[in-house]
C-alpha positions as CSV (number, residue, x, y, z in Angstrom):
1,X,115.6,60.6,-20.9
2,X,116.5,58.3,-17.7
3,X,114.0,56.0,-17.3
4,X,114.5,54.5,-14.1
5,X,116.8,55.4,-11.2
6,X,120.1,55.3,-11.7
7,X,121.3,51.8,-9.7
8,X,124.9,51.8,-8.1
9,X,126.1,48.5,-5.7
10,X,124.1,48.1,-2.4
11,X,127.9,48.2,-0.6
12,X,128.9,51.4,-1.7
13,X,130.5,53.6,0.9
14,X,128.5,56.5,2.3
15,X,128.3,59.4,0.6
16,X,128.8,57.7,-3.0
17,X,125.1,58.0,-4.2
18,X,125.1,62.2,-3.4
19,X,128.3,61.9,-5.6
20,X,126.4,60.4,-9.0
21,X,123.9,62.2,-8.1
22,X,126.3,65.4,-8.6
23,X,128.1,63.9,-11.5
24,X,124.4,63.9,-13.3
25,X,123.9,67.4,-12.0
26,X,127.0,68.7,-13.0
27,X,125.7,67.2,-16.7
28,X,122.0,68.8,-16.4
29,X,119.8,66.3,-15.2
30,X,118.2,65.6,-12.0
31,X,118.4,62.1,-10.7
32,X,117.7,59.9,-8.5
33,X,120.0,57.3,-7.3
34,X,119.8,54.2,-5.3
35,X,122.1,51.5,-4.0
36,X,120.2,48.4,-4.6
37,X,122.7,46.8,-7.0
38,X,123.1,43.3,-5.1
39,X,125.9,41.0,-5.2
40,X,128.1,39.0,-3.0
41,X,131.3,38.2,-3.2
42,X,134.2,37.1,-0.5
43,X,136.5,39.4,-2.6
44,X,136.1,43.0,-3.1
45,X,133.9,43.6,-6.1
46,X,134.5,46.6,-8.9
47,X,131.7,49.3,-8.4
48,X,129.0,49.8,-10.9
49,X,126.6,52.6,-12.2
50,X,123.9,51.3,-14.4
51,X,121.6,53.7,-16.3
52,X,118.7,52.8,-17.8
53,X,117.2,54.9,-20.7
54,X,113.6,55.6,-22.5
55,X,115.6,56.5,-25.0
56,X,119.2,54.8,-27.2
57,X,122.4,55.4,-26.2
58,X,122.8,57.2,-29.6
59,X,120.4,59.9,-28.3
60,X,121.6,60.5,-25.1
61,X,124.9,60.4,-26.7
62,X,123.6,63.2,-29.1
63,X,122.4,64.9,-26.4
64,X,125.1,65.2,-24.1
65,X,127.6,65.6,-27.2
66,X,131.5,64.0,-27.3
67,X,132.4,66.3,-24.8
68,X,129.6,66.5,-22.7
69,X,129.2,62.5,-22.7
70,X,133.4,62.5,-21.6
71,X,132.8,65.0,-18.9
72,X,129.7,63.0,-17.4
73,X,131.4,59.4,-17.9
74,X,134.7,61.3,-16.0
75,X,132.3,62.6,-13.2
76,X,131.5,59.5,-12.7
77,X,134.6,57.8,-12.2
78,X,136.0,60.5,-9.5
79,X,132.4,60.2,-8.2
80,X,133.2,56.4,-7.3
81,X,136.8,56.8,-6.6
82,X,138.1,54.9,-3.4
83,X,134.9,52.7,-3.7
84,X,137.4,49.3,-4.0
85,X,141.2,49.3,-3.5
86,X,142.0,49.5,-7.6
87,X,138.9,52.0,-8.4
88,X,137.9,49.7,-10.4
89,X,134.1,49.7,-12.0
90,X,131.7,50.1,-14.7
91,X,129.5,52.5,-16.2
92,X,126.9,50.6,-18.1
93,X,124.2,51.9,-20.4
94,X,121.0,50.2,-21.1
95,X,118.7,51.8,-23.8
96,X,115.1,51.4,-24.9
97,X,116.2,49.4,-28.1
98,X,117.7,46.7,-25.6
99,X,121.3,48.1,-26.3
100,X,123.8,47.8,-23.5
101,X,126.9,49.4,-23.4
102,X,129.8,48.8,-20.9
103,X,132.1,51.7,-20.2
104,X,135.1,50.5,-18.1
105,X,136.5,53.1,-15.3
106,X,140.0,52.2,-17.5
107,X,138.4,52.7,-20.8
108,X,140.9,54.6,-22.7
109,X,140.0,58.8,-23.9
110,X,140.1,57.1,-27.8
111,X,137.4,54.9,-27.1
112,X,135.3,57.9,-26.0
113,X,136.2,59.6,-29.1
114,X,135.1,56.7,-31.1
115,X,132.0,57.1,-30.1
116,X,131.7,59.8,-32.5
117,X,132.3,58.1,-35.5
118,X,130.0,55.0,-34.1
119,X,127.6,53.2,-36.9
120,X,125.0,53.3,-33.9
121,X,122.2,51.6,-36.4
122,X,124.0,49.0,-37.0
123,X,125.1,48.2,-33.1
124,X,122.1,48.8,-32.2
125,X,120.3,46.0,-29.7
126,X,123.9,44.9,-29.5
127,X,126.1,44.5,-26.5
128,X,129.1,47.0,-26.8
129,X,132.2,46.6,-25.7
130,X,135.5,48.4,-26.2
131,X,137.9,46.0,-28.3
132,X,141.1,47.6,-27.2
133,X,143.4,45.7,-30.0
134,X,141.8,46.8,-32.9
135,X,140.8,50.0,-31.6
136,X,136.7,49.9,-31.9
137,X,133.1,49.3,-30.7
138,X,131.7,46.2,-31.3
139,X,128.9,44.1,-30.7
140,X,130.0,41.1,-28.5
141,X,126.7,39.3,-28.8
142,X,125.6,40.2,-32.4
143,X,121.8,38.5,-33.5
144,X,121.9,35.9,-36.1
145,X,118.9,36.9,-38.7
């Protein structure tokens, strides 16, 4: 199901990798996790988890189930809280169709719930994004055909 290890920032404070590492535990899969994320920045930067999948988001959505996929994305977030002053990151997903999705730590409990309802065939190979003002997933870089 995860295809790769599971990448988190290369400045993450001690004891953060262990942490996802838990979070994916808790959820029933063993990982691995490495901090090789590189960037640089005189400013703090948000954290990041990026998870790369051999399968779509829509599976391992399926799989973990609405609840399941909350519970995971939550374990995540308290993994990597006090990473920056804000706690501020991203969990992104990147699936074997070339989807991407972007999961904000502020990402509201509706937008998780919209997942649900989510015409996944026809975001799929899309980059998704929560658009908070009307309230839905959508493709921010959609292919023209």
């Amino acid at each position: 199901m995860l295809s790769e290890p599971i990448s988190i920032e290369d400045t993450a404070p001690p004891g953060h990798k262990d942490a996802v590492v838990e979070a994916f535990r808790e959820a029933g899969f063993e990982v691995e996790v490495v901090a090789d994320y590189g960037r640089r920045s005189a400013g703090v930067l948000p954290w990041i988890v990026r998870i790369t999948l051999d399968e779509t988001i829509k599976g391992f959505f399926i799989t973990l189930g609405g609840v399941g996929f909350k519970a995971l994305y939550d374990s995540i977030k308290k993994a990597r809280k006090g990473t920056n002053s804000e706690d501020e990151g991203t969990v992104e997903l990147y699936d074997s169709e070339s989807s991407w999705m972007i999961l904000p730590a502020s990402l509201p409990d509706e937008a998780i719930d919209a997942l649900s309802d989510l015409d996944w065939d026809r975001l799929r190979g899309g980059y998704l994004i929560w658009n908070s003002e009307d309230k839905e997933w959508y493709n921010a870089t959609p292919r023209r055909d």
